[in-house]
C-alpha positions as YAML, in Angstrom:
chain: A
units: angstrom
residues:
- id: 1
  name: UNK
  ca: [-8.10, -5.37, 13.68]
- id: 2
  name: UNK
  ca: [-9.29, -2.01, 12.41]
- id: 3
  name: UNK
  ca: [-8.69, 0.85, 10.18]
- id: 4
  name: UNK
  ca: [-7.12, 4.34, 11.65]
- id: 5
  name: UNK
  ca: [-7.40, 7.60, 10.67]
- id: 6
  name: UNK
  ca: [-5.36, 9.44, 12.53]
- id: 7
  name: UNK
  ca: [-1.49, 9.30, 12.92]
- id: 8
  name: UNK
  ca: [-0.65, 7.11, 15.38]
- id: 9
  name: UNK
  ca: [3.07, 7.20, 17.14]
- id: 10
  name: UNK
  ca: [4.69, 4.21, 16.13]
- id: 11
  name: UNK
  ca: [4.53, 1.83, 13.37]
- id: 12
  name: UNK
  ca: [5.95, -1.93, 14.11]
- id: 13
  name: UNK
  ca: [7.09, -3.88, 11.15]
- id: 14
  name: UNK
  ca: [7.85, -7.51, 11.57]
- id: 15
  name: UNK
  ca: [9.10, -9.59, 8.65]
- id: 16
  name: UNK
  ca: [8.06, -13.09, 8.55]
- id: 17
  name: UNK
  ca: [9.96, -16.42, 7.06]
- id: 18
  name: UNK
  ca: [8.91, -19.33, 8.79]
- id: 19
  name: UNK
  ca: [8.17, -18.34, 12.19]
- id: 20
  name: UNK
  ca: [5.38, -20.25, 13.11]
- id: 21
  name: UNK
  ca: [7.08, -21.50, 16.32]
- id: 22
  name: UNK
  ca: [8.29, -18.18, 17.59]
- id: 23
  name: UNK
  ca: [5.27, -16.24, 16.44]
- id: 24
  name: UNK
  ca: [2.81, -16.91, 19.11]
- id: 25
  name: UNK
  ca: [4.65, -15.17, 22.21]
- id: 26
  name: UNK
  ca: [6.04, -12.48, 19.75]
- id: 27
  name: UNK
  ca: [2.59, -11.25, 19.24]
- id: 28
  name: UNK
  ca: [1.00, -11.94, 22.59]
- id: 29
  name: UNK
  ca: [4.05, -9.57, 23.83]
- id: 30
  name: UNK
  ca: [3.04, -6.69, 21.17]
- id: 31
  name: UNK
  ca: [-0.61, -6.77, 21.87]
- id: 32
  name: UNK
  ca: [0.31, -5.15, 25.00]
- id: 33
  name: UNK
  ca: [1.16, -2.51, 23.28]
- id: 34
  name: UNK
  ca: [-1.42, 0.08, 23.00]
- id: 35
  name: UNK
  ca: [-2.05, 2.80, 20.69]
- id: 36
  name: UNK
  ca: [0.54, 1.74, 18.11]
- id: 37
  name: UNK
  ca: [0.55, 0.01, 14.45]
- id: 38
  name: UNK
  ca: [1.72, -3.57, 13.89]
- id: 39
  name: UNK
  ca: [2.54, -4.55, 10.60]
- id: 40
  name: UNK
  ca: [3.25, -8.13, 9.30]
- id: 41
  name: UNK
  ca: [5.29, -9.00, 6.31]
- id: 42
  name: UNK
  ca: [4.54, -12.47, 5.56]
- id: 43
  name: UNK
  ca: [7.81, -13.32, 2.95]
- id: 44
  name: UNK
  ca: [6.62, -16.24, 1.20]
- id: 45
  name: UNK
  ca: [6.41, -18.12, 4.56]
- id: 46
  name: UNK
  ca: [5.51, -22.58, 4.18]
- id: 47
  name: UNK
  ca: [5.11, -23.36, 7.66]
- id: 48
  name: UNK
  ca: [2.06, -21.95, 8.82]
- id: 49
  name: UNK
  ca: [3.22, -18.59, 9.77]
- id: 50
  name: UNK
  ca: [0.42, -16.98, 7.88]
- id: 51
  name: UNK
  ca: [-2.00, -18.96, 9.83]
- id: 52
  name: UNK
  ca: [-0.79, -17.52, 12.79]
- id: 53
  name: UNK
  ca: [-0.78, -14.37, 11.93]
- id: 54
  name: UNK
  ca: [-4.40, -14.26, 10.70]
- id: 55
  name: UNK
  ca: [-5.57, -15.85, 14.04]
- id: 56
  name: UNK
  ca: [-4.37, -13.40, 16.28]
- id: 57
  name: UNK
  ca: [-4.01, -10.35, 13.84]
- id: 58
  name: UNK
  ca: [-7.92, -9.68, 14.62]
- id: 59
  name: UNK
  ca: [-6.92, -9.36, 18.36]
- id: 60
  name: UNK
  ca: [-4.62, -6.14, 17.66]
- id: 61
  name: UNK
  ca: [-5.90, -2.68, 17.89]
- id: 62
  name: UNK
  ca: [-4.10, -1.60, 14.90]
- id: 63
  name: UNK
  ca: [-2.92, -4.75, 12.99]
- id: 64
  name: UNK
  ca: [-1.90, -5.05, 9.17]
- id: 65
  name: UNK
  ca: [-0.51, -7.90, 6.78]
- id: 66
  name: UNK
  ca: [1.15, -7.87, 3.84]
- id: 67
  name: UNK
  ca: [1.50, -11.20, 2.11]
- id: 68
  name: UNK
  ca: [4.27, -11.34, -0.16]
- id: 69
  name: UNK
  ca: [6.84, -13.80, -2.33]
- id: 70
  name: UNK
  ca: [9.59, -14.66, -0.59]
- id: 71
  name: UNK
  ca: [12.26, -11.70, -0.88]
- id: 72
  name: UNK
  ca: [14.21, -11.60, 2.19]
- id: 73
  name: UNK
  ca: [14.47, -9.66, 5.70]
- id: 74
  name: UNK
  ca: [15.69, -6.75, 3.57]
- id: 75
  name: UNK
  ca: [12.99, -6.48, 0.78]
- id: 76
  name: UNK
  ca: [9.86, -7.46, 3.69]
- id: 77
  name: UNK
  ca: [11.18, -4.33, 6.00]
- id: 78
  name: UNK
  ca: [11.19, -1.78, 2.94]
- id: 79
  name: UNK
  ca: [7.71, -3.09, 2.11]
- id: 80
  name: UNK
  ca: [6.36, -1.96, 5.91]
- id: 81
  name: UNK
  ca: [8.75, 1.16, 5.37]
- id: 82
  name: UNK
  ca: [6.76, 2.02, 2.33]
- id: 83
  name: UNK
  ca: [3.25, 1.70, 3.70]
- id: 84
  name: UNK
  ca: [3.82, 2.33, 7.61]
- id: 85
  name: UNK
  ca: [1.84, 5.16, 9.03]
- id: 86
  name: UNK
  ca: [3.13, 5.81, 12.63]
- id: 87
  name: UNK
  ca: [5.36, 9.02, 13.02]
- id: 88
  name: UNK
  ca: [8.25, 7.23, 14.11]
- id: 89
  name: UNK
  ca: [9.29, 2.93, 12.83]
- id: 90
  name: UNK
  ca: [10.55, 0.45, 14.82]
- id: 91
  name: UNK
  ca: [11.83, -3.05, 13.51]
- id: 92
  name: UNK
  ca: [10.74, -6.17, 15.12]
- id: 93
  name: UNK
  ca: [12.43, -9.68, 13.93]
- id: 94
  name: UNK
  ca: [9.66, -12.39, 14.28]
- id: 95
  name: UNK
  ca: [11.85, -15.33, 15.83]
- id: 96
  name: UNK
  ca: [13.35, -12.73, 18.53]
- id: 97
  name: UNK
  ca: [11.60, -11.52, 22.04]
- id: 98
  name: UNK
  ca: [9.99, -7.93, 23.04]
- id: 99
  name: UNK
  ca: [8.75, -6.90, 26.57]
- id: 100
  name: UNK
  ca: [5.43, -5.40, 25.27]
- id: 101
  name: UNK
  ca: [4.81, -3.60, 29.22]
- id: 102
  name: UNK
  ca: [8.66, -1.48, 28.55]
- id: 103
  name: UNK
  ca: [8.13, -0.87, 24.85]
- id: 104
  name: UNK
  ca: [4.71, 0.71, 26.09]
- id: 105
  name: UNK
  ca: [6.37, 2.45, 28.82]
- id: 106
  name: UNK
  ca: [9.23, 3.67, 26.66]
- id: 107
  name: UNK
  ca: [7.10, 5.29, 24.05]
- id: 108
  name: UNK
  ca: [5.06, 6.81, 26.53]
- id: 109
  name: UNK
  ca: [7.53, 8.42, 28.03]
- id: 110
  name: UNK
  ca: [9.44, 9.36, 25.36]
- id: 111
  name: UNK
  ca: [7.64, 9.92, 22.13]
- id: 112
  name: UNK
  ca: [4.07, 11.49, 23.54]
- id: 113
  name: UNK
  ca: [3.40, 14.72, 23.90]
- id: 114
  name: UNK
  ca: [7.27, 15.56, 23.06]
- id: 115
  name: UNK
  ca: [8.28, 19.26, 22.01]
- id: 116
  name: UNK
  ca: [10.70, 18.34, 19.17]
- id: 117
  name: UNK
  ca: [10.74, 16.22, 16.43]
- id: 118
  name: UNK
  ca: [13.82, 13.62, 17.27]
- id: 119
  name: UNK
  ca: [15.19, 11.76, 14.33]
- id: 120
  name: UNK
  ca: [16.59, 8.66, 15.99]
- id: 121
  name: UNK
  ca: [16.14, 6.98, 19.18]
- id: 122
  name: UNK
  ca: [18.52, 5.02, 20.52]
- id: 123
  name: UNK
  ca: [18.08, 2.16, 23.20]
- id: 124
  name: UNK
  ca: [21.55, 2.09, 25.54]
- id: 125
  name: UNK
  ca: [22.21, 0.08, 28.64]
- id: 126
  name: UNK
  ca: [23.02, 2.84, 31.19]
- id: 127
  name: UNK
  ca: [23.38, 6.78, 31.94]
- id: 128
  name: UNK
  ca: [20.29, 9.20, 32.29]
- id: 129
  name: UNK
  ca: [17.92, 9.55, 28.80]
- id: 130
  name: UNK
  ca: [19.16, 12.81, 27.02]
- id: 131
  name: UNK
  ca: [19.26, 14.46, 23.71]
- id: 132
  name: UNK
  ca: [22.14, 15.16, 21.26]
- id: 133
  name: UNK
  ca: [22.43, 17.49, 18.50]
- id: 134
  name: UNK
  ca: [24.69, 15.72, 15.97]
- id: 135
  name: UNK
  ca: [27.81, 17.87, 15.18]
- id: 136
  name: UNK
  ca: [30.77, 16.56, 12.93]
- id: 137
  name: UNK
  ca: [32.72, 15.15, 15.65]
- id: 138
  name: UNK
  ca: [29.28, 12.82, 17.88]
- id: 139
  name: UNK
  ca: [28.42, 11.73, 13.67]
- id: 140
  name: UNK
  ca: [31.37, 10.75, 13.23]
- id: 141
  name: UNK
  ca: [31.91, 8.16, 16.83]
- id: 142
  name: UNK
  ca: [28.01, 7.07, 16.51]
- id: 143
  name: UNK
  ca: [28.92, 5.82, 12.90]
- id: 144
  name: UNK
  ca: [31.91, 4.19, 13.98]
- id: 145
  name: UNK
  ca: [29.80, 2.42, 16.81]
- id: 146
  name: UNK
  ca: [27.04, 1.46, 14.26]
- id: 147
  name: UNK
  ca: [30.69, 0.22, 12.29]
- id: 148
  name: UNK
  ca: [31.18, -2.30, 14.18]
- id: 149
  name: UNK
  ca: [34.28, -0.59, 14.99]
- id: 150
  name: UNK
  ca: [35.96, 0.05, 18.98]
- id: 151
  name: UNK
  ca: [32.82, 1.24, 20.56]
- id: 152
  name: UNK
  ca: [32.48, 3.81, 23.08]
- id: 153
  name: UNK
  ca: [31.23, 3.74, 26.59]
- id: 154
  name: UNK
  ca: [28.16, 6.53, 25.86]
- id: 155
  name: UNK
  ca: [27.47, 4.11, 23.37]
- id: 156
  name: UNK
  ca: [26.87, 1.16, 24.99]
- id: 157
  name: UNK
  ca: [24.56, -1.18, 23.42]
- id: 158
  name: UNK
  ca: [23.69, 0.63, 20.37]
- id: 159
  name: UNK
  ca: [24.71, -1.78, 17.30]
- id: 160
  name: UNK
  ca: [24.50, -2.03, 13.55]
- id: 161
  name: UNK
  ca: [21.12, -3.64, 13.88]
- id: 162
  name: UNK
  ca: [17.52, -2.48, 13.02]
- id: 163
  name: UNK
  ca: [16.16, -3.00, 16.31]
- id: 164
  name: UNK
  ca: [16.23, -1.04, 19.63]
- id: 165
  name: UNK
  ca: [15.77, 2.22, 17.50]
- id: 166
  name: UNK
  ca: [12.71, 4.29, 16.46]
- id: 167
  name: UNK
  ca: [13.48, 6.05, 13.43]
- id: 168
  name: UNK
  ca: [11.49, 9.44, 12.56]
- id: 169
  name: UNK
  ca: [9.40, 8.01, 9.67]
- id: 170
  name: UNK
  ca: [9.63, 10.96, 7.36]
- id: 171
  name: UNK
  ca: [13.90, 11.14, 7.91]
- id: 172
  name: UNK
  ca: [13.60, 8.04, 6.29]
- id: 173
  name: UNK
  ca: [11.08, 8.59, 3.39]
- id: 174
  name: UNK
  ca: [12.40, 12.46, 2.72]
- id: 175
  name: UNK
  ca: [16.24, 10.93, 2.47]
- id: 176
  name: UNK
  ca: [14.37, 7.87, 0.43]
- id: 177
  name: UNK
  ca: [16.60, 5.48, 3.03]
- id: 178
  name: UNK
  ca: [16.03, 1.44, 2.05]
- id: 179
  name: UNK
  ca: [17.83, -1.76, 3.26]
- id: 180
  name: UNK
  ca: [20.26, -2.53, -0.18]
- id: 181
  name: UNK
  ca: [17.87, -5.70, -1.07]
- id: 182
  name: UNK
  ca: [21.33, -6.93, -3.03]
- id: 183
  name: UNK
  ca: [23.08, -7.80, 0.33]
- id: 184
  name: UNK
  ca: [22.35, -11.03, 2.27]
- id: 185
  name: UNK
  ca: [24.69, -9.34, 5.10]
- id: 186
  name: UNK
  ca: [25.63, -6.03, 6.19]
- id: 187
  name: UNK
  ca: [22.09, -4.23, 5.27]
- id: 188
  name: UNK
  ca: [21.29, -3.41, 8.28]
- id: 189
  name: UNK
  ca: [24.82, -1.75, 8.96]
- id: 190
  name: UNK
  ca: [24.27, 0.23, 5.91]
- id: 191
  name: UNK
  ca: [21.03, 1.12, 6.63]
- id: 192
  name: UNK
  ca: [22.05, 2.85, 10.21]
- id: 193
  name: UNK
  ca: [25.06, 4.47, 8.93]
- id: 194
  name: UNK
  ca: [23.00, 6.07, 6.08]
- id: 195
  name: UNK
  ca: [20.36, 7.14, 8.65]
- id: 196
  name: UNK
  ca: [22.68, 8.35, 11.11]
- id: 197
  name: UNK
  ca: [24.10, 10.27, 8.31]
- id: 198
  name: UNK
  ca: [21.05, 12.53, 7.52]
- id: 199
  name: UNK
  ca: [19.99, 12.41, 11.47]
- id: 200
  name: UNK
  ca: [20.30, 16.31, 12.84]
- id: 201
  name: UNK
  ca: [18.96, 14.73, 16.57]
- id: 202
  name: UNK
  ca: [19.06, 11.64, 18.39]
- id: 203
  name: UNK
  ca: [17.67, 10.76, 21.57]
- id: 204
  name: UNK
  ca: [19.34, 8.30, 24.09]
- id: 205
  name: UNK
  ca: [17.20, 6.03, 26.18]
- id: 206
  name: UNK
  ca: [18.47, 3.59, 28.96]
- id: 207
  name: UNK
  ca: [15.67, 0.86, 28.31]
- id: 208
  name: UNK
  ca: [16.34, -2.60, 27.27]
- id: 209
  name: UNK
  ca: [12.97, -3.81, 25.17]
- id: 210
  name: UNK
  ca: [14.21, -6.42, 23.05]
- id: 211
  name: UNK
  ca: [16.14, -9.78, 23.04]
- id: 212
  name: UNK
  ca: [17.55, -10.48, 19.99]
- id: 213
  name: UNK
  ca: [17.53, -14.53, 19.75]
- id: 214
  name: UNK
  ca: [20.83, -15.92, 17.52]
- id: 215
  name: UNK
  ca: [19.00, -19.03, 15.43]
- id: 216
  name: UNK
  ca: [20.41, -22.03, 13.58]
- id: 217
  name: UNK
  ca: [18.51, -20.70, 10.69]
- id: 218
  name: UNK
  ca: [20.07, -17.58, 10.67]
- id: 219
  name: UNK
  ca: [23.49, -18.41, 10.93]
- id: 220
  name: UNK
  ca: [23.11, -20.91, 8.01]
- id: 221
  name: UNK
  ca: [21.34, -18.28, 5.76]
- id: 222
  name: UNK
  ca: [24.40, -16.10, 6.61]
- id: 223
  name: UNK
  ca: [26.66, -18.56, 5.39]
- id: 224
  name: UNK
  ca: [24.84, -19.63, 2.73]
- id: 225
  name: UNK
  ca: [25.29, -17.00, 0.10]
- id: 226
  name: UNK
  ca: [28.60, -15.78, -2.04]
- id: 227
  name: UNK
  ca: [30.37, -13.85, 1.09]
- id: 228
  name: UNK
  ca: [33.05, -12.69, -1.79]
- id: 229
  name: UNK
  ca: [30.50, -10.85, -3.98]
- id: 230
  name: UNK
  ca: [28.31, -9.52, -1.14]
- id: 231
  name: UNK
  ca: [31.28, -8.15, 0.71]
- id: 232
  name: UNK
  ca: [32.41, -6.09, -2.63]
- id: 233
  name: UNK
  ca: [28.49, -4.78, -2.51]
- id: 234
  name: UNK
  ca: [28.44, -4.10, 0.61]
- id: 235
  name: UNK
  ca: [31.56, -2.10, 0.69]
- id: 236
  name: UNK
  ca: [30.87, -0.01, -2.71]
- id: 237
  name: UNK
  ca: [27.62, 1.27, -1.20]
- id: 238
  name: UNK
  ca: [29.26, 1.65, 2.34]
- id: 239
  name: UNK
  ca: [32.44, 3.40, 1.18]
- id: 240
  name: UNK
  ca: [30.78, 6.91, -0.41]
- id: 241
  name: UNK
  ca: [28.93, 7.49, 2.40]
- id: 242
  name: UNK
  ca: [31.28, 7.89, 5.49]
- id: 243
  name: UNK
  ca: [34.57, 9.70, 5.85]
- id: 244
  name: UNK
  ca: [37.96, 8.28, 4.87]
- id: 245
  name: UNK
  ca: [39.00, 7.06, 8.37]
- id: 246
  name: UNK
  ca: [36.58, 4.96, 8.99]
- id: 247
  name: UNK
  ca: [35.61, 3.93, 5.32]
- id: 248
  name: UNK
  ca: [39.23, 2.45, 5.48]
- id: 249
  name: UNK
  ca: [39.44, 0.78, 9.26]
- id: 250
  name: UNK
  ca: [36.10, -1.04, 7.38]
- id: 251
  name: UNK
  ca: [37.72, -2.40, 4.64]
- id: 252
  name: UNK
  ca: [40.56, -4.09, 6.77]
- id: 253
  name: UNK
  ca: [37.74, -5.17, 9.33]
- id: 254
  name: UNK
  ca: [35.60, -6.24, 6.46]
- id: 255
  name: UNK
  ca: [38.63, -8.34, 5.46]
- id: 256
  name: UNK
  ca: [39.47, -10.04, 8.64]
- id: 257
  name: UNK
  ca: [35.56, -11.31, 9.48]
- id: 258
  name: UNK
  ca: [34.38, -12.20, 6.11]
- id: 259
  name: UNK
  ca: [37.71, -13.99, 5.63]
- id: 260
  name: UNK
  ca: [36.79, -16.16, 9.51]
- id: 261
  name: UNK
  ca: [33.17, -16.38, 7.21]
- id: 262
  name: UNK
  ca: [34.67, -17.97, 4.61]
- id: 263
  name: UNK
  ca: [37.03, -20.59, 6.70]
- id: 264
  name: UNK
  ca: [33.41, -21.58, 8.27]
- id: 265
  name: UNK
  ca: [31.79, -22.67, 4.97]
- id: 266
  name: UNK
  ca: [32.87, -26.49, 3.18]
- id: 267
  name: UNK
  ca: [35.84, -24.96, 1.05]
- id: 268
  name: UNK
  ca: [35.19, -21.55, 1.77]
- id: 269
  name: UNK
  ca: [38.89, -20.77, 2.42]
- id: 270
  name: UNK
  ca: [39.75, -21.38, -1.24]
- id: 271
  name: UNK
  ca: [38.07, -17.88, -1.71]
- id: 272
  name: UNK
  ca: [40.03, -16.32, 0.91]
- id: 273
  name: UNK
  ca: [42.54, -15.13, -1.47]
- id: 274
  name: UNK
  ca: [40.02, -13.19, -4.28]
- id: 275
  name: UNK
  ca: [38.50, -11.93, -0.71]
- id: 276
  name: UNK
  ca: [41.59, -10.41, -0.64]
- id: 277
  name: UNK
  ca: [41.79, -9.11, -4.26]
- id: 278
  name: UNK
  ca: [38.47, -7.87, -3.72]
- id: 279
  name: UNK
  ca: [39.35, -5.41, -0.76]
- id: 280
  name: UNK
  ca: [42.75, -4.62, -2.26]
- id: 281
  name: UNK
  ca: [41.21, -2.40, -4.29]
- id: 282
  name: UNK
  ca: [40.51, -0.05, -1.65]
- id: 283
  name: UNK
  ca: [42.41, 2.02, 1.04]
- id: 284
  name: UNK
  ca: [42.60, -0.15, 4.02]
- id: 285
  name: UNK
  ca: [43.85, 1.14, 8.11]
- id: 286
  name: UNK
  ca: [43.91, -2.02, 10.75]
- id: 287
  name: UNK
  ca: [45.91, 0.93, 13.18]
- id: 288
  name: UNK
  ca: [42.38, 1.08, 15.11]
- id: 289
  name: UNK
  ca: [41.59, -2.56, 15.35]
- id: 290
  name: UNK
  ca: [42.04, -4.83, 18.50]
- id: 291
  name: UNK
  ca: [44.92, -6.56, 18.39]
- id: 292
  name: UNK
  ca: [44.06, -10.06, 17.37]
- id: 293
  name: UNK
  ca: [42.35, -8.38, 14.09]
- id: 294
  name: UNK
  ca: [45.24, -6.22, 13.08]
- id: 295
  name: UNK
  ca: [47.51, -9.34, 13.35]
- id: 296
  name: UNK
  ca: [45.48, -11.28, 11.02]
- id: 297
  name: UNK
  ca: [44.60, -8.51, 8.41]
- id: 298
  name: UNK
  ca: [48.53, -8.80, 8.03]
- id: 299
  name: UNK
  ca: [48.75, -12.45, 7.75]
- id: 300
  name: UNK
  ca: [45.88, -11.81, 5.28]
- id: 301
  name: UNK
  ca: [47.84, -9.52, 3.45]
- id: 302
  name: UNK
  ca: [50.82, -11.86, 3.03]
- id: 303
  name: UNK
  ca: [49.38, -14.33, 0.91]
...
């Protein structure tokens, strides 16, 4: 590990909660790649993570940790956010998979020596790597695919998730863009929509890098917390910052999955009617929903 003076290209941050068993091949995978920053967010972890970290940390070119209280995924990213020094930030989850010999590949092809400053870059399955200038009408279908709502083809594998994007550090800092530490679900959502809102240019890039790995710990941390209350949260920060039609397909989708949520927890579906309540108070549209959801946001809607 060593100090840097000059910019590098990319900064990695990677949030840490009790990885220790993932941790290992994580970081043997980003030591292959060269030339970039790597910074740990150690959130209060009691398994050993940190011990890990600090034995291989010293094998990194450009390596950094941050030890911390435990906060969450949400409060460890805006810590990296707020001290990363790479033109462009990349998200890394510690108990998911990265194929250090692409990612390398990727940002040498695509981020050195480039002639304009690109504000997001997007990983997608297929098609040829291009740029977009974002006009009302592209804004508009790339927040509806970062929605969660019917996704389009050019679109493919672009999500509501941090990863598989770089985002132009100083978008990020200049528009003073966070993950909402308040949410235990739908951050990340909000955090792409907002970016993708102040975005002028975004690059598309048919590369796959990263595997995101579903846990048994993150499931039951995402079912663990007051869905009610963190779905009213999540939908007065989401709601001001798109336009009405998708603002209210959200609220009836919002409705639909975090009511499925609550039928998943011991009792939960005793709080499927202030869900309801909850949502109520905004202007909800199922019309673009498959199927299957518009039929239950009615049943919903009938109790």
């Amino acid at each position: 590990m060593c100090e840097f003076k000059e910019q590098l290209l990319l900064s990695i941050i990677v949030p840490v909660y009790n990885n220790a068993k993932t941790l290992p091949a994580l970081m043997q995978q980003l030591r292959l790649v060269t030339a970039v920053e790597v910074i740990f967010i150690d959130d209060g972890s009691t398994d050993g993570s940190l011990d890990v970290i600090r034995h291989q940390l010293k094998l990194f070119e450009y390596g950094r940790l941050i030890v911390a209280t435990h906060g969450g995924a949400a409060a460890a990213r805006n810590q990296g956010i707020a001290v990363a020094k790479g033109m462009y930030i990349a998200f890394v989850d510690a108990d998911d998979e990265v194929d250090g010999v692409v990612l390398s590949n990727v940002i040498k092809t695509h981020l050195i020596n480039q002639q304009i400053q690109i504000d997001l870059v997007l990983f997608v399955r297929n098609g040829e790597a291009h740029d977009m200038s974002l006009n009302e009408a592209n804004r508009f279908q790339l927040m509806q695919v970062l929605l969660k709502l019917p996704v389009l083809t050019i679109y493919e594998g672009v999500g509501p998730e941090p990863f598989n994007k770089f985002y132009r550090t100083q978008l990020i800092r200049d528009a003073n863009l966070t993950f909402n530490e308040s949410l235990h679900m739908g951050e990340d959502m909000l955090f792409n929509v907002t970016a993708c809102q102040v975005a002028t240019d975004v690059r598309f890039v048919p590369a796959v890098y990263y595997q995101y790995l579903p846990t048994a710990q993150s499931t039951t941390r995402r079912l663990s917390f007051d869905i009610v209350a963190n779905s009213q949260c999540f939908l007065e920060a989401l709601l001001p910052r798109v336009p009405i039609a998708l603002s209210a397909a959200k609220v009836a989708d919002t409705v639909v999955m975090d009511s499925r949520r609550l039928c998943r927890q011991p009792g939960g579906w005793l709080n499927v009617p202030q869900l309801i309540r909850v949502t109520k108070r905004y202007q909800s549209d199922a019309r673009s929903l498959p199927w299957r959801k518009r039929l239950l946001f009615w049943v919903l809607n009938k109790l």
